[in-house]
SERO-4910 file (N, C-alpha, C, O; in steps of 0.05 Angstrom, whole numbers):
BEGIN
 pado doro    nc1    nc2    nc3   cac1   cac2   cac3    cc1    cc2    cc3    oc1    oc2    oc3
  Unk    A   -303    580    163   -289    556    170   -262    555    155   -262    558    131
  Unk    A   -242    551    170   -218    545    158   -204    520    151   -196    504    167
  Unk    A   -202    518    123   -186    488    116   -165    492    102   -162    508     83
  Unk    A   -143    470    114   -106    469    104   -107    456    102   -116    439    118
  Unk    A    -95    448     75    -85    424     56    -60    433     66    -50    455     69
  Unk    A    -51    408     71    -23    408     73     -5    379     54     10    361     62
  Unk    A    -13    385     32     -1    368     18      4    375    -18    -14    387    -29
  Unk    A     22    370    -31     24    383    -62      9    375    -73      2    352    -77
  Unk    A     -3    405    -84    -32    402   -105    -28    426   -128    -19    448   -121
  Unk    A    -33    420   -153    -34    434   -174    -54    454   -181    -76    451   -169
  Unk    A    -50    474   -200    -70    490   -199    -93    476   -208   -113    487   -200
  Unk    A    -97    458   -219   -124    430   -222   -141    430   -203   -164    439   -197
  Unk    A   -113    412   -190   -126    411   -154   -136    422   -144   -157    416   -132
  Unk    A   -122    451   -145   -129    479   -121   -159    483   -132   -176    492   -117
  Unk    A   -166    477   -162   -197    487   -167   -210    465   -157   -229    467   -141
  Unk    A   -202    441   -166   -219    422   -134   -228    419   -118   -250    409   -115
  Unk    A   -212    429   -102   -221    435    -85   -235    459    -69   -252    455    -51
  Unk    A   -229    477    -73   -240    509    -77   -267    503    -89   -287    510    -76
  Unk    A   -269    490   -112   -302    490   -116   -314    472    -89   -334    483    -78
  Unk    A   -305    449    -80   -312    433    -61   -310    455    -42   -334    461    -36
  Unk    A   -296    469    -30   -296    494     -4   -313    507    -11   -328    504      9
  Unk    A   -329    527    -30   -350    546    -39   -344    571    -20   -326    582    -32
  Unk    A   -348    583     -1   -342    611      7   -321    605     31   -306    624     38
  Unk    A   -318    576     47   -293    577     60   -268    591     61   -257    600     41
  Unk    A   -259    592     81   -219    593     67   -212    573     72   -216    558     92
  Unk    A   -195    572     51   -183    553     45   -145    564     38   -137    578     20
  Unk    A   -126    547     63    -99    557     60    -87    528     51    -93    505     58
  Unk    A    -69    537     34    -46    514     22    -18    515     34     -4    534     29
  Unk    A    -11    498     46     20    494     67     38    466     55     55    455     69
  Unk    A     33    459     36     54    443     30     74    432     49     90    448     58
  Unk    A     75    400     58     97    395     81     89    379     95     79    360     82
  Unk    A     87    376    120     80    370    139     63    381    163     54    372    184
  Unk    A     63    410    147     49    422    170     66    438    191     53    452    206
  Unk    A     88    438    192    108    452    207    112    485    205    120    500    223
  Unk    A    105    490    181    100    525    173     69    529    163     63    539    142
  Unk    A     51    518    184     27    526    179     20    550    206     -3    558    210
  Unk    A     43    560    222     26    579    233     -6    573    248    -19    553    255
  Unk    A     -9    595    250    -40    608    267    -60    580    246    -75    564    255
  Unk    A    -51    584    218    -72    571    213    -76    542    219    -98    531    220
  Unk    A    -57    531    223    -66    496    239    -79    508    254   -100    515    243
  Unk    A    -78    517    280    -90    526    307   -122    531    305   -139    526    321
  Unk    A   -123    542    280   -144    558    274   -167    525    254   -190    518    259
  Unk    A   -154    518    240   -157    495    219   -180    478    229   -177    468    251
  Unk    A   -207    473    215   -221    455    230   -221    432    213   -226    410    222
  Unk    A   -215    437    190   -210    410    172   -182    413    162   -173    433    152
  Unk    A   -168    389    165   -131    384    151   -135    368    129   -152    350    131
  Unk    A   -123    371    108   -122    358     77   -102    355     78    -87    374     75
  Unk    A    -88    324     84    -55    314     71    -53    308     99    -67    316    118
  Unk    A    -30    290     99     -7    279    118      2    297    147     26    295    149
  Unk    A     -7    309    162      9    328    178     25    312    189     19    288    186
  Unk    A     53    316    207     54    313    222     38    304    246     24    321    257
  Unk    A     37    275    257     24    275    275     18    293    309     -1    301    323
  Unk    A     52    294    310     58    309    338     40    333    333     30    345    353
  Unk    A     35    341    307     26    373    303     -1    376    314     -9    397    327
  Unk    A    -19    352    308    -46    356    312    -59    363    336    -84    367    336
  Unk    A    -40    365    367    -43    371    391    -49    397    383    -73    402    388
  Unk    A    -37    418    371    -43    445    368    -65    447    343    -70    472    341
  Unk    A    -77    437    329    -92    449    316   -124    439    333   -136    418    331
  Unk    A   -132    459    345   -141    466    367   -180    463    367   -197    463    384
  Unk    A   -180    461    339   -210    468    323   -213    444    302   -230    444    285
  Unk    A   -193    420    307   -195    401    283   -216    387    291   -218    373    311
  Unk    A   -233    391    272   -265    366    263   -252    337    252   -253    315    262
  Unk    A   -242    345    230   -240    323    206   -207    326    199   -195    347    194
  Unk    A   -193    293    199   -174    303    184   -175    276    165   -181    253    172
  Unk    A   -165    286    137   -170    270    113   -142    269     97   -134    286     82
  Unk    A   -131    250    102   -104    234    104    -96    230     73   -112    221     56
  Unk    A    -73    236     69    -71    231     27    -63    208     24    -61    200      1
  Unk    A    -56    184     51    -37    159     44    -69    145     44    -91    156     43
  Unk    A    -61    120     44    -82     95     49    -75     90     80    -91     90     99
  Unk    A    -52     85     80    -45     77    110    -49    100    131    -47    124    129
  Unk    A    -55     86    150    -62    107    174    -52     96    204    -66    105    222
  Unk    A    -30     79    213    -30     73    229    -16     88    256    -22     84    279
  Unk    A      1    104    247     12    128    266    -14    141    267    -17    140    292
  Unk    A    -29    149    260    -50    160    273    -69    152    283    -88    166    283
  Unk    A    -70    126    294    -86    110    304    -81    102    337    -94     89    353
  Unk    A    -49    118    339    -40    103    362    -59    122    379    -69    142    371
  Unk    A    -60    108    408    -70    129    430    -58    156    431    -35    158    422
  Unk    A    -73    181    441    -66    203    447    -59    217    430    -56    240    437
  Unk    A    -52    208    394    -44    221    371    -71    236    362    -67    258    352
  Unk    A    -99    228    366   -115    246    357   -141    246    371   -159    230    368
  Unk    A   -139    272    389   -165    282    408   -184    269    403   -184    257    382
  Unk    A   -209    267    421   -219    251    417   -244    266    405   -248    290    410
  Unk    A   -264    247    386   -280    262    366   -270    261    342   -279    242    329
  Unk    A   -254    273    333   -234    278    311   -248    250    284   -255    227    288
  Unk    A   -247    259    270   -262    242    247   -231    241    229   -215    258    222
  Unk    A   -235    211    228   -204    208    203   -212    189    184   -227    169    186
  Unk    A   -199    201    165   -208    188    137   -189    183    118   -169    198    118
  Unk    A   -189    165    101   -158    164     82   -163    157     58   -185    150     48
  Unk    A   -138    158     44   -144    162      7   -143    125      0   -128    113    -16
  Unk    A   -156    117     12   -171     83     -5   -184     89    -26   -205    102    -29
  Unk    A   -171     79    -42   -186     78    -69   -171     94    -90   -184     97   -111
  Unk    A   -148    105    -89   -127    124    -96   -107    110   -109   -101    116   -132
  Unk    A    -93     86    -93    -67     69   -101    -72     47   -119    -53     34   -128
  Unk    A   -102     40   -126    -93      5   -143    -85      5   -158    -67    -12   -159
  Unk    A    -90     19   -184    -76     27   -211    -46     31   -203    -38     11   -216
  Unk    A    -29     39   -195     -3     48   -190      8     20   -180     17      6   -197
  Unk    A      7     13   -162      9    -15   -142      7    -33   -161     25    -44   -174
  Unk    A    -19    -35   -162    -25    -59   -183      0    -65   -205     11    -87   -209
  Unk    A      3    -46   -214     18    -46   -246     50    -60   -237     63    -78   -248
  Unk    A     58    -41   -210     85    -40   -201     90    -73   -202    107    -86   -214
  Unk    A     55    -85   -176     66   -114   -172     63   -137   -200     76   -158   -206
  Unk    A     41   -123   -215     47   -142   -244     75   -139   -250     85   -162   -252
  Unk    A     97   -118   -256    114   -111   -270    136   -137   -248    152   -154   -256
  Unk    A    129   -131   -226    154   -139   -221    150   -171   -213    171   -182   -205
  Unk    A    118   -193   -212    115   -216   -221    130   -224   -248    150   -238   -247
  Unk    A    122   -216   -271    129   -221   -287    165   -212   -302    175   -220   -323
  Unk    A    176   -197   -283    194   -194   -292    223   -222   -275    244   -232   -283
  Unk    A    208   -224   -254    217   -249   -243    211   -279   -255    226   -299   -253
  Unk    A    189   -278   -266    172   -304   -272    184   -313   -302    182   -336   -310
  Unk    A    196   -290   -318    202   -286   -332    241   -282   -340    251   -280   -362
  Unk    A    254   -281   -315    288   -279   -317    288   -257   -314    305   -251   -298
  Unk    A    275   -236   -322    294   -204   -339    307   -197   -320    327   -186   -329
  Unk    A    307   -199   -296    332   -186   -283    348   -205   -277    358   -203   -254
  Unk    A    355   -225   -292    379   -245   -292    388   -231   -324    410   -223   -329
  Unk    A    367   -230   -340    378   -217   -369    401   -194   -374    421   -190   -388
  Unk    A    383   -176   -347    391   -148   -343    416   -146   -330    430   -126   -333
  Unk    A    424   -166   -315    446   -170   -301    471   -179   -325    492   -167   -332
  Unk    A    462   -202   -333    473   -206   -365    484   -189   -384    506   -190   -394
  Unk    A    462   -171   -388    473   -151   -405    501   -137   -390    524   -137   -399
  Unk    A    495   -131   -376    515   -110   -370    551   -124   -372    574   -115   -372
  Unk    A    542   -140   -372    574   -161   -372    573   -170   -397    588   -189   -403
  Unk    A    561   -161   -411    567   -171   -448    556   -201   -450    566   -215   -467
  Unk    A    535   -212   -432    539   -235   -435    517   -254   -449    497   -259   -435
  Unk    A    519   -263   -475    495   -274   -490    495   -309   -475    506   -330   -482
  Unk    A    481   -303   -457    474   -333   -440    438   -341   -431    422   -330   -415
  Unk    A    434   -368   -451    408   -374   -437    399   -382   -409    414   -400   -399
  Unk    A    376   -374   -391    378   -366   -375    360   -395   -363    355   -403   -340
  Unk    A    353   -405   -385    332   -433   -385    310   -426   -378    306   -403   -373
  Unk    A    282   -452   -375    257   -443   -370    248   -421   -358    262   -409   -342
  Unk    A    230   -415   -362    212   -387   -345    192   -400   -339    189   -424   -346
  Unk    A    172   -386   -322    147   -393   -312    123   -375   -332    127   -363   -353
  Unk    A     97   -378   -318     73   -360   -335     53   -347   -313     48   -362   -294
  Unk    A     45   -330   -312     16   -326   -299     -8   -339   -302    -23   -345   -284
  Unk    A    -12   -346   -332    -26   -364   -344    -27   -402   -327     -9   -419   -328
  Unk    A    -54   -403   -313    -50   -431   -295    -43   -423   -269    -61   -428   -252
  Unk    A    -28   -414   -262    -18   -405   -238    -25   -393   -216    -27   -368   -216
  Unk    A    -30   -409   -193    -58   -400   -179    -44   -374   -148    -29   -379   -129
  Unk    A    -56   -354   -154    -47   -331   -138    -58   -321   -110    -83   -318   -107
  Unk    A    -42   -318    -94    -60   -314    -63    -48   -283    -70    -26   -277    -78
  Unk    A    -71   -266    -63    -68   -241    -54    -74   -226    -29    -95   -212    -25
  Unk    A    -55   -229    -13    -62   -228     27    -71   -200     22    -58   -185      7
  Unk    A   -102   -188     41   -104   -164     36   -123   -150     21   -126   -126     20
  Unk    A   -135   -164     12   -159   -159    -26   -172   -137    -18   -197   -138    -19
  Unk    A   -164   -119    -12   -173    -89     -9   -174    -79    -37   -177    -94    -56
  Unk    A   -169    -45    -39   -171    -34    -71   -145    -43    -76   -146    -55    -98
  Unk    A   -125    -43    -68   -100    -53    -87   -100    -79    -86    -89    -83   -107
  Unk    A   -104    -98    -77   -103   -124    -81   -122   -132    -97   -115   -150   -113
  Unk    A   -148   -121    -98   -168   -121   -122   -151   -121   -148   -142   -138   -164
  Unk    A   -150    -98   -145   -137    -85   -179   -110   -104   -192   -106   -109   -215
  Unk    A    -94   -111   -169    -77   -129   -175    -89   -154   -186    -84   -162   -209
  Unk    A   -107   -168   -169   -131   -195   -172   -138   -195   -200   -134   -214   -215
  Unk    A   -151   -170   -209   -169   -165   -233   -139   -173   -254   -138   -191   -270
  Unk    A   -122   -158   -249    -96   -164   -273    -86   -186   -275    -79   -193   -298
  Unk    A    -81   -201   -258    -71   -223   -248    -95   -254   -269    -87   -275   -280
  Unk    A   -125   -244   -266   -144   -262   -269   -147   -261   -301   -150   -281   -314
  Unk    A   -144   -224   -316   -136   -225   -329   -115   -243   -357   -112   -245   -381
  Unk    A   -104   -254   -328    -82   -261   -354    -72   -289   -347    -49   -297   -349
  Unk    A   -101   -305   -336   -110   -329   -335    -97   -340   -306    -97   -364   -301
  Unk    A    -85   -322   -289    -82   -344   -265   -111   -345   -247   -132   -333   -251
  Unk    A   -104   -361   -228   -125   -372   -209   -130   -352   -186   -118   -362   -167
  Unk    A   -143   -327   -177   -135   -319   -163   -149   -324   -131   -173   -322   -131
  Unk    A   -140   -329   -114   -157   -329    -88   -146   -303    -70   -122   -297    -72
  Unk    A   -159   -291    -58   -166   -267    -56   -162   -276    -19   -172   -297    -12
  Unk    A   -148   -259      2   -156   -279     27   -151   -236     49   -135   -217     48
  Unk    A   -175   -242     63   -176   -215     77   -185   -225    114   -183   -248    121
  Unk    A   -191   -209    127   -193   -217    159   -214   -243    161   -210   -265    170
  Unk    A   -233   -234    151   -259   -249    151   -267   -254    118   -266   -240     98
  Unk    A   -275   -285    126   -288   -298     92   -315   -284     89   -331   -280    107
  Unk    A   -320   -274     56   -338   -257     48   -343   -269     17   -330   -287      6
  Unk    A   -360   -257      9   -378   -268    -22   -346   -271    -39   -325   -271    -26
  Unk    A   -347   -274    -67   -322   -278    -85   -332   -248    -96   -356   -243   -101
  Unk    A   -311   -229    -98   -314   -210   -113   -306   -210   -149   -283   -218   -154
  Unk    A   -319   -204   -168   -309   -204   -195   -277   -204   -202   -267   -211   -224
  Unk    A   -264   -197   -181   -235   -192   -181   -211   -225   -174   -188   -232   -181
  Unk    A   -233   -235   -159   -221   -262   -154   -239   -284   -156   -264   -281   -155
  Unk    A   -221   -319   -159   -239   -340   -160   -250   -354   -138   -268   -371   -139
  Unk    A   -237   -343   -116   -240   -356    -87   -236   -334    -72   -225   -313    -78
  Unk    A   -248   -340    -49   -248   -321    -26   -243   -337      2   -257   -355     11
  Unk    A   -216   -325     15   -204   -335     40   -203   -326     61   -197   -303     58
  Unk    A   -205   -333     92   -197   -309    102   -171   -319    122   -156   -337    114
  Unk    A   -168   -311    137   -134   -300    153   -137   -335    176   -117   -344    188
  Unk    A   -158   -345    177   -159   -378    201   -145   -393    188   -130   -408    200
  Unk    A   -145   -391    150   -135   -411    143   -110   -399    128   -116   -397    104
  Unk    A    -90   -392    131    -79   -380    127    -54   -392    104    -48   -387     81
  Unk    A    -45   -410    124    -24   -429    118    -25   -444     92     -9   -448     73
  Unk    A    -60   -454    101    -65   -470     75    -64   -466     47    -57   -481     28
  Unk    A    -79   -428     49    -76   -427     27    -42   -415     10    -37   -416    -14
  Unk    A    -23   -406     31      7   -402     30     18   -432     12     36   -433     -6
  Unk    A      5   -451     19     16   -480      9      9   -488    -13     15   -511    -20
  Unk    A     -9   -469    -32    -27   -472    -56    -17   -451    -72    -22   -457    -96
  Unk    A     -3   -425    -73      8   -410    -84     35   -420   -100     51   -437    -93
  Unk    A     35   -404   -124     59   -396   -140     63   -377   -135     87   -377   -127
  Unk    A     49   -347   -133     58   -325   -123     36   -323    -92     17   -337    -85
  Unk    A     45   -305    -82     43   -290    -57     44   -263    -55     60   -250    -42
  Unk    A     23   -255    -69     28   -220    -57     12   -209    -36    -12   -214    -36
  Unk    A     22   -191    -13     17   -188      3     19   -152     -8     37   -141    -20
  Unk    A     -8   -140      3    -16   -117     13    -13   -110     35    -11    -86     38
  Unk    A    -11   -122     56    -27   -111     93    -19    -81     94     -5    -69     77
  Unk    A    -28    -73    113    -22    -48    122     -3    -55    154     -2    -77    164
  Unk    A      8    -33    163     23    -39    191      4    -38    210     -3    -16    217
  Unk    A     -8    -59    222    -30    -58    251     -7    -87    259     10   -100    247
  Unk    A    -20    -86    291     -3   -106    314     -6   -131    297     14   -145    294
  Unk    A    -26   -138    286    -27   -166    275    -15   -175    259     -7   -198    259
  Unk    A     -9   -151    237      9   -165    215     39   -156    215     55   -150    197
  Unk    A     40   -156    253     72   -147    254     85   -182    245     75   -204    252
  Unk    A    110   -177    225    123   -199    225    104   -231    224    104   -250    239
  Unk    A     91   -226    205     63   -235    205     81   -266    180     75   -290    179
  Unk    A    103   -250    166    116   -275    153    138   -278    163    156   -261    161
  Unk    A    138   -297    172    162   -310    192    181   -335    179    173   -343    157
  Unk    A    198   -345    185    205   -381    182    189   -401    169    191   -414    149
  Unk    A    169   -398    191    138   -424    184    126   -410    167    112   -423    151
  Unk    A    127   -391    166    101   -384    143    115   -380    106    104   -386     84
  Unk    A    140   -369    112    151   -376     81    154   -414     78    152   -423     56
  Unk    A    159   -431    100    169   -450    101    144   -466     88    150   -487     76
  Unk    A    116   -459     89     90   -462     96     87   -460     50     75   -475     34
  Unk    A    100   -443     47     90   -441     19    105   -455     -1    127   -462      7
  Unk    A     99   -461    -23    102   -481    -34    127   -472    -51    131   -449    -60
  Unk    A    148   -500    -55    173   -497    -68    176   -487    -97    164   -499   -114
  Unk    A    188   -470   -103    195   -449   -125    168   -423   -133    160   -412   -154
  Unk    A    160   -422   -106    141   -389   -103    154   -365   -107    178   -361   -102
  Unk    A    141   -353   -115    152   -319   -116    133   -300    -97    108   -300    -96
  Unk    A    158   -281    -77    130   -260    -52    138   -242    -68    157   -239    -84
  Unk    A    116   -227    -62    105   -194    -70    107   -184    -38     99   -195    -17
  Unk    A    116   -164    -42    102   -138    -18    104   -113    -28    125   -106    -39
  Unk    A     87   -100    -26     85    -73    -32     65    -68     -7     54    -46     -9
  Unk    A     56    -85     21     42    -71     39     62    -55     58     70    -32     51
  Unk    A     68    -65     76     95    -58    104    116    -73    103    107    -96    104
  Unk    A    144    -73    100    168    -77    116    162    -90    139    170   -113    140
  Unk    A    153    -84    152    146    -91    185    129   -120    180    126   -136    200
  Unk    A    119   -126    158     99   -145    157    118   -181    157    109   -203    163
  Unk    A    143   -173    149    157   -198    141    185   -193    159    197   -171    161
  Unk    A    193   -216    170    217   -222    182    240   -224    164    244   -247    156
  Unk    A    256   -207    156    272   -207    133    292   -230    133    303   -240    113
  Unk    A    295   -235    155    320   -252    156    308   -279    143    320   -295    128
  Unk    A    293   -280    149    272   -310    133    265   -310    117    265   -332    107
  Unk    A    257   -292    103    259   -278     81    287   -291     60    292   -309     43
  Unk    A    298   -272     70    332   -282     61    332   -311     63    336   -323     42
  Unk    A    329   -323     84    335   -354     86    326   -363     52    337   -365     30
  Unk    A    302   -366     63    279   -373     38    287   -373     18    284   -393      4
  Unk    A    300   -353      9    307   -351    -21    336   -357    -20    345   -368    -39
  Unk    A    359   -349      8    377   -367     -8    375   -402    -11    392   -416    -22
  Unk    A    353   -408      1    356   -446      6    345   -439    -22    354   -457    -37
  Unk    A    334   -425    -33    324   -445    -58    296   -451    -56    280   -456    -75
  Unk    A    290   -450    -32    258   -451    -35    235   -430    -42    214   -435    -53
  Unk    A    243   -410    -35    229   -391    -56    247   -385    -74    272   -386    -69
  Unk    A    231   -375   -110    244   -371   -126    256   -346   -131    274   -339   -147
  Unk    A    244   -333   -114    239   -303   -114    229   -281    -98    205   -285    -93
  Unk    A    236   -264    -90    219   -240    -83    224   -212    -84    245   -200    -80
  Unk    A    196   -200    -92    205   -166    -97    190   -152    -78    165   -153    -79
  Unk    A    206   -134    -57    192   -118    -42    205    -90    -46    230    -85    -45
  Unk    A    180    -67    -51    183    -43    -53    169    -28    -26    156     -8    -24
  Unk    A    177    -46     -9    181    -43     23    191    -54     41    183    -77     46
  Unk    A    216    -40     62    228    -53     82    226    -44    109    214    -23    113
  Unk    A    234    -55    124    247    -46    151    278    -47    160    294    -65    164
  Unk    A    279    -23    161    270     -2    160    271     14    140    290      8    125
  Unk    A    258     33    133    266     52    108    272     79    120    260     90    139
  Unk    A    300     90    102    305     77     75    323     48     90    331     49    114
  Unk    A    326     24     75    336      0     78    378     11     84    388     14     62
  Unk    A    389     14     96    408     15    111    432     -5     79    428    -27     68
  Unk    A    455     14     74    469     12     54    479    -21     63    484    -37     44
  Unk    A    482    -29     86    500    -47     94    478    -77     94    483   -101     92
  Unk    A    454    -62     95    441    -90     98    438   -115     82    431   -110     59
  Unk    A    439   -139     86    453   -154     72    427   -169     50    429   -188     34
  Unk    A    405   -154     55    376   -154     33    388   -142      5    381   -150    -17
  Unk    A    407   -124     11    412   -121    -20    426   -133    -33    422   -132    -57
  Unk    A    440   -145    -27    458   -162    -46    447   -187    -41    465   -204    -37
  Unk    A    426   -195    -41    416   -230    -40    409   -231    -68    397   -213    -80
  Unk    A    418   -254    -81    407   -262   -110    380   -270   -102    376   -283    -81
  Unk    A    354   -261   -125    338   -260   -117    311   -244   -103    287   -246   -106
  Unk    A    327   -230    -90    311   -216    -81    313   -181    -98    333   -169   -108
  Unk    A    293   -175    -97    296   -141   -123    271   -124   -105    248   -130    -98
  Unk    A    290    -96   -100    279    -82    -91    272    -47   -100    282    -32   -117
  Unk    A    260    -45    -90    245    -14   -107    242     -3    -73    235    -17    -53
  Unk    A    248     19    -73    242     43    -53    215     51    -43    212     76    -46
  Unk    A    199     41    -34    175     44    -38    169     64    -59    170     89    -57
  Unk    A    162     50    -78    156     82   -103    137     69   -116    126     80   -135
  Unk    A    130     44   -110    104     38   -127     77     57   -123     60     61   -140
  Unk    A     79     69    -95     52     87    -99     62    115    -98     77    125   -114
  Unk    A     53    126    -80     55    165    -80     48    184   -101     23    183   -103
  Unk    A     58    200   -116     49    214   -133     67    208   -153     75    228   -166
  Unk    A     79    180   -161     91    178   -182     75    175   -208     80    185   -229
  Unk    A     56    161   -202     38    159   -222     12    177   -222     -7    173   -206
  Unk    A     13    200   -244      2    225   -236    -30    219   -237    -45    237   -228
  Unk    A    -41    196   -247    -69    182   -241    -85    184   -214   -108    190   -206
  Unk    A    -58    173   -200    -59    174   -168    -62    196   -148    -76    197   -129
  Unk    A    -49    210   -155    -43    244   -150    -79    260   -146    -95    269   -129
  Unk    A    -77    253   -178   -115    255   -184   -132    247   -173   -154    259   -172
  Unk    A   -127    219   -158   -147    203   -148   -156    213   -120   -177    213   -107
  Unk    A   -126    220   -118   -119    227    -84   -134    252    -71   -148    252    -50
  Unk    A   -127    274    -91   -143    292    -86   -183    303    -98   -198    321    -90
  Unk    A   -187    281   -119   -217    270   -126   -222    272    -92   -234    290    -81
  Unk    A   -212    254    -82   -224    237    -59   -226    257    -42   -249    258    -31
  Unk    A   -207    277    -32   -209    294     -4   -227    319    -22   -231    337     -6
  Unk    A   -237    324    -43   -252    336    -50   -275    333    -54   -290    353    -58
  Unk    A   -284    310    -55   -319    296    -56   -318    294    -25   -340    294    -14
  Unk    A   -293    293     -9   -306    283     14   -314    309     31   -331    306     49
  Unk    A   -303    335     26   -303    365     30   -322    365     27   -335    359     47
  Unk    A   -338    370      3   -366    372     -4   -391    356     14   -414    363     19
  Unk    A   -377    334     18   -395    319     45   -400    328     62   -424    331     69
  Unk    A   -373    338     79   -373    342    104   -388    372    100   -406    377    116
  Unk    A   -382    390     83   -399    419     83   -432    416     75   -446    436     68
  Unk    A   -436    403     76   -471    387     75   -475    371     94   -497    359     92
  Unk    A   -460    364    120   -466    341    141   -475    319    137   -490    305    150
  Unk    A   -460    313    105   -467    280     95   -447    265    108   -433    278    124
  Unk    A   -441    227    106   -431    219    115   -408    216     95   -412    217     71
  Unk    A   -384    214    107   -354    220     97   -350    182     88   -356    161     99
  Unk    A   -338    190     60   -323    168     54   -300    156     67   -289    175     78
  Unk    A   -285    133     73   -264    125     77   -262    130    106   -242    143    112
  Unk    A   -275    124    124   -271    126    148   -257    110    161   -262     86    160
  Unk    A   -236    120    174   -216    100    194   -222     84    218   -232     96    236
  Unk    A   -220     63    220   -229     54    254   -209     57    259   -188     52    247
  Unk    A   -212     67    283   -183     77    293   -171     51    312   -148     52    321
  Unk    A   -191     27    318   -176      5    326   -157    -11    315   -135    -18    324
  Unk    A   -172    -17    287   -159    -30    266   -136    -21    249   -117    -33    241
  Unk    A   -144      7    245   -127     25    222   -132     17    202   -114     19    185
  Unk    A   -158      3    194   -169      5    166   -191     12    166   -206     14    186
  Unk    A   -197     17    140   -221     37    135   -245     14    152   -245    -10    156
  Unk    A   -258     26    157   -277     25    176   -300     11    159   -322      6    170
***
């Protein structure tokens, strides 16, 4: 049986997974998949991101086991034969995420990038009150593994967290309340912060609009680190120039990369990061990423059942 990783892995990795393969072959193509040759064609299991267009030719694909969390290009119709088992690295990003969206709550909640702005102009000026996490009751849209891990930090350090996902479910250790997506608004109107995870599916297209920043309560701060696509930027923008939100940091836009001219960058207020909160910046993650397509190798070469399975309706793990 032949399996291609097609994604950067270290000689760590490569024993990773190689022990997880045991007498297989196993080929390494770094990329997309575009200079994998005979062996896509040949490939019955893909490790990493291919190219979607690619997967028409790999001719013998069983299983393909995805390095993102997100999976929704491969979800669309006709992107992957039918049978095809897809699986993705959940459980890989909360640590990385998590940290990014604490760093950049508190760095808002807190001035520093009014400080930081300050400095650079020589300028010793108080910036007046700050806010706390401490009391401060947090909606986290999403409470998957990164919204967990966020929850857990967040609860940590005494805010209130309510936790809100499709459907209402038990309270997990990670939050104080549990919400789900009917009541949406209500709980938008009880927040200080707002962080949003989603992933890109039809539902949470533009999912924050006008009414729904309008919906949350005066001097909030949004989080996104889920999709660009998830929030109507222009309302966005409104929001924070009226003054009614205090803040927001997204290390995701629409489109990316975010377009030099667009007028998201220069809004006071608003602070943005390149999507770089996750990927392999934080080499924890990297580890996690490939842990995961290597326990799940070992599964599938025993005809156990595979972790992280995609519904391919939803585009979340299953």
């Amino acid at each position: 049986m032949k399996i291609l990783v097609v994604m950067d892995v270290s000689t760590k990795h490569k024993q990773w997974l190689e022990q997880a393969a045991g007498t297989n072959d196993i080929v390494y193509c770094a990329g997309d998949g575009s200079n994998a040759g005979t062996d896509l064609e040949e490939a019955e299991v893909i490790i990493g991101n291919i190219d979607p267009a690619l997967i028409q030719k790999a001719q013998n694909l069983q299983w393909l086991q995805l390095n993102s969390a997100g999976a929704n290009e491969y979800c669309a119709p006709g992107v992957l034969p039918a049978g095809i088992t897809l699986t993705n690295a959940t459980g890989a990003y909360g640590l990385a995420l998590s940290e990014h969206m604490l760093a950049q709550t508190l760095a808002m909640m807190k001035k520093l990038y009014l400080y930081y702005e300050n400095q650079k102009q020589c300028c010793w000026h108080d910036e007046g009150p700050v806010t706390s996490l401490y009391g401060a009751t947090v909606v986290v849209v999403g409470f998957g593994n990164i919204g967990k891990n966020f929850g857990r930090r967040a609860k940590a350090m005494g805010a209130h967290v309510i936790g809100l996902r499709r459907r209402h479910g038990a309270v997990p250790p990670e939050a104080d309340e549990m919400g789900d997506m009917e009541h949406f608004d209500d709980y938008l109107a009880q927040a200080d912060i707002v962080a949003s995870c989603l992933p890109d599916t039809p539902e949470t297209q533009h999912l924050y609009n006008k009414e729904r920043f309008a919906a949350m309560k005066q001097g909030a701060y949004f989080i996104n680190v889920g999709r660009g696509s998830n929030v109507v930027q222009d309302d966005l923008r409104a929001a924070v120039t009226s003054g009614h939100l205090a803040g927001a940091a997204l290390d995701v836009t629409d489109p990316e990369p975010l377009p030099a001219d667009d007028p998201l960058w220069q809004t006071p207020g608003i602070y943005i990061t390149p999507h770089i909160s996750g990927g392999y910046h934080l080499q924890a993650t990297h580890d996690y990423i490939v842990r995961i397509a290597a326990d799940n190798l070992a599964r599938y070469l025993k005809g156990e059942c595979l972790e992280n399975i995609v519904d391919l309706m939803t585009g979340y793990k299953a």
